[in-house]
N, C-alpha and C positions, 0 to 999 in steps of 0.2 A: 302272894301266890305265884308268881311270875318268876319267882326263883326256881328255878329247875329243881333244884337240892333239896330245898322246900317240900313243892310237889310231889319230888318221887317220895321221900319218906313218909309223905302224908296216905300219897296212895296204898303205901304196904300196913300203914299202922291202924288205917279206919277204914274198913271194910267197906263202913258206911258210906263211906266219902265216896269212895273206891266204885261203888253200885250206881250209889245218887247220878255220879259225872257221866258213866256206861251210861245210863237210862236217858240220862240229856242228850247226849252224842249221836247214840244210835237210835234215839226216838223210839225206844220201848219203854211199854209199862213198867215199874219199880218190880210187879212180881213176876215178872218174865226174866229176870234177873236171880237166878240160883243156886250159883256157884261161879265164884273164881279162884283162880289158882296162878301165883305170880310164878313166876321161872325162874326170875333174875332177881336174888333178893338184893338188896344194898350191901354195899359195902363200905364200913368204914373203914378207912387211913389210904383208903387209894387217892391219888392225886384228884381233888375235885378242879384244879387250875393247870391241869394235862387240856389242852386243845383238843386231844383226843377223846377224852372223858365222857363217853355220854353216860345221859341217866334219865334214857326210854325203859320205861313199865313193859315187859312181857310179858303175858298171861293169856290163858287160855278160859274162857268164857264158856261156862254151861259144858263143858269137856268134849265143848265140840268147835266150838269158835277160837281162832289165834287170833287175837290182837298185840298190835304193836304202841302204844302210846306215850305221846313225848312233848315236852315244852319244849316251846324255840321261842325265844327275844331276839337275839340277834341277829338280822336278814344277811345270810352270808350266799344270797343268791344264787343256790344250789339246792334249795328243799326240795322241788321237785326228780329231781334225780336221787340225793339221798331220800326221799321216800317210797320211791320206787326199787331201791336196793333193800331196802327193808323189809318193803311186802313180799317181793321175790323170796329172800330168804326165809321169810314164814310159810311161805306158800310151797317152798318144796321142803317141808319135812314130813318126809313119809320113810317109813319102814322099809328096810330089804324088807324083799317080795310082797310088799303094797299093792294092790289094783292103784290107780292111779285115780279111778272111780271115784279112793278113799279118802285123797285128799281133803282134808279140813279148811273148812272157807279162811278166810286171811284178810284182817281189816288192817288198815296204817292210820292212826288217828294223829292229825298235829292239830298240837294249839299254839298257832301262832300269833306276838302280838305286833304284828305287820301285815300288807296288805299283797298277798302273793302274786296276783295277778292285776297290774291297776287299772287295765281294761277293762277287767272285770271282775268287779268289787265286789264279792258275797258270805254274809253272817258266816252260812254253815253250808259249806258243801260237798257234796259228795261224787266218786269221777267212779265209771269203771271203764272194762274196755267194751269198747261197743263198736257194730256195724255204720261205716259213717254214713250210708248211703239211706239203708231203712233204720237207724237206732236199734236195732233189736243187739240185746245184749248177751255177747259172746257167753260169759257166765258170770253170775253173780255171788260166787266168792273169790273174787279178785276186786276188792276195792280200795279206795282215796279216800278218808275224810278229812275233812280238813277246816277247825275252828278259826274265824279272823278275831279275835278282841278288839280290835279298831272298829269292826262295823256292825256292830251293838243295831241301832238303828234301822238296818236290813235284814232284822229279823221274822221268818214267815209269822202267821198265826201256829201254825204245825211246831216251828221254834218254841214258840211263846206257850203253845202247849205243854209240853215239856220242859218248860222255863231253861231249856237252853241260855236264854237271857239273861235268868238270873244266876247260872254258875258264871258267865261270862262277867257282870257284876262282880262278884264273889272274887276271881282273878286279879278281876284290875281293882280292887280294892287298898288303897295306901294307905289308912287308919285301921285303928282297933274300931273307932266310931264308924265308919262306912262297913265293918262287918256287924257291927251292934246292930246299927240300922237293919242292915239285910235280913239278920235273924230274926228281927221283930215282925218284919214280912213278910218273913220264908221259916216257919220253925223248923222245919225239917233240916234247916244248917245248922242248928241247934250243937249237935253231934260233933259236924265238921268245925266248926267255931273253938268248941272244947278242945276237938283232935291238935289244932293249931297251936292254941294256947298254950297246953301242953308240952307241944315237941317244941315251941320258941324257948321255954322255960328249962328245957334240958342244953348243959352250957356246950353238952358235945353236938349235938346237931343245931345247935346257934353256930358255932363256930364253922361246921361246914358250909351254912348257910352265907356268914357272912363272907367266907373266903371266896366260895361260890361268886358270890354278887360281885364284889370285888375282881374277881378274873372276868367277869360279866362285863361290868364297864371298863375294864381295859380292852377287853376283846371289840365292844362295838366302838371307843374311839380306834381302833386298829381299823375297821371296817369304814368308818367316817372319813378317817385318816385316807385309805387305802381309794375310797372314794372321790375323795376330794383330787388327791395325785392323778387318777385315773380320766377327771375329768379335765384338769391342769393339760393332761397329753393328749387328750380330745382336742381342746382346744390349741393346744399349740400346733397338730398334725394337722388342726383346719385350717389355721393362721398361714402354715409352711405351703396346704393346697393351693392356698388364694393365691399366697405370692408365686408359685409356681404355675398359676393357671394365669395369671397377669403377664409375669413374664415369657409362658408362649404367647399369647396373645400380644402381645411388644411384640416378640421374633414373628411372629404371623404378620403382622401388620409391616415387619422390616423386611419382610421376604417379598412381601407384595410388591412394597415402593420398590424393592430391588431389580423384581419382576420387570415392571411399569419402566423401569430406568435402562432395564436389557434392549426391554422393544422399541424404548424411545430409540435407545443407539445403535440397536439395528435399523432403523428408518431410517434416520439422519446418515448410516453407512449408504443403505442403499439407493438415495438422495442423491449421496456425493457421488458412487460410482455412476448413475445415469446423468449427472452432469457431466461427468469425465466424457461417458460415451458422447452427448450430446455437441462437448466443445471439441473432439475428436472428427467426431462427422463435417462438423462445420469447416473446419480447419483442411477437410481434405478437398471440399467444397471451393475454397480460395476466401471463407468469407474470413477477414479478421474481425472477431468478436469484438475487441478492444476499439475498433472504430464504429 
């Protein structure tokens, strides 16, 4: 389920699936859930191994809520900015001559399965724009959610209500027997188990699936790849610091003794010339030093 290709077509083909995941995400009851409507339907033959390629779920919810919904595996260390170009652009569609009033609230849903923030590590959470002084919140259809599949574990009770936890299970799922499982605990995947089964067994959307996956794991060793060089030149610009900061420290140290070596040989001048003076005076004295 972590296939993106996967996903989206599962989301458009089982409605059910499509509600059940809504209902975990945004923490509403299953019947508060009563109409969706996708935007963006699939397309087949367009490039799923285009880098460009996405295949975020559009739809508008209960014909008054826009969501945006999208799988990420990849951490291309940019989610936060491309999700915020996302909600932006759900958030301003309105009509010539709209009140502005009319605006339709605008969610950006990602499931990602990495840790976006490692500061701060959370199951399911949600951002909006708020006052940062008293938290009161500017408005509340401008929001973030954002699923982690790594941290299963920090799930609230409020999660756990809405077995949030167990579509998260359901995701990271890598056998037919770890979803067998799940449906024996959860019948309600029942549905979603079938929808799966199904669209695996069709050879046209196996095949986008696997090409998907495929450009998937090229894409994250690019990103490993990308990573590794990155920190290769970390370290060599620290390495090139140090020797740069030892060798002013040398030049510091040689300017000093250089220092030290001026004043000495200005003493030692001004030494000699008050002995000149000294053997001068004497000399006019009658005294011969040399006796």
């Amino acid at each position: 389920m972590t296939n993106d290709c996967l996903f989206r077509i599962l989301m458009e083909r089982s409605r059910k699936t499509l509600h059940g995941l809504l209902s975990a995400l945004l923490h509403l009851e299953p019947a508060a859930i009563i109409d969706t409507e996708i935007r963006n339907p699939y397309e087949f033959g367009v490039s799923v191994r285009d880098k460009k390629y996405i295949l975020d779920v559009k739809l508008m919810l209960n014909r008054h809520i826009i969501i945006n919904l999208e799988m990420q595996v990849v951490n291309a260390s940019n989610w936060p900015e491309r999700s915020l170009c996302y909600l932006a652009r759900s958030f301003g569609e309105l009509n010539q001559g709209d009140d502005y009033a009319a605006a339709k609230p605008a969610v950006q849903i990602g499931i990602l399965n990495y840790t976006l923030f490692q500061e701060h590590p959370e199951f399911l959470a949600n951002y909006y724009m708020m006052n940062i002084k008293n938290h009161h919140i500017y408005s509340d259809k401008f929001r973030l959610t954002v699923l982690d599949l790594t941290q299963k574990h920090l799930a609230t009770p409020e999660d756990l209500t809405h077995k949030t936890d167990v579509w998260a299970s359901l995701f990271k799922a890598a056998t037919w027997e770890d979803i067998k499982m799940l449906v024996r605990q959860n019948p309600e995947l029942q549905d979603t188990a079938t929808a799966i089964c199904q669209l695996t067994m069709e050879e046209k959307i196996r095949m986008e699936c696997e090409s998907r996956e495929e450009f998937l794991r090229r894409e994250a060793t690019t990103v490993k790849l990308k990573a590794i060089a990155e920190a290769e030149r970390d370290q060599a610009v620290a390495e090139r610091d140090q020797a740069v900061a030892k060798l002013n420290q040398t030049a510091t140290k040689l300017n000093q003794t250089a220092t030290k070596l001026n004043q000495t040989a200005t003493k030692l001048n001004q030494a000699m010339a008050e002995k000149d003076r000294l053997l001068q005076l004497l000399k006019i004295h009658g005294i011969d030093v040399n006796e």
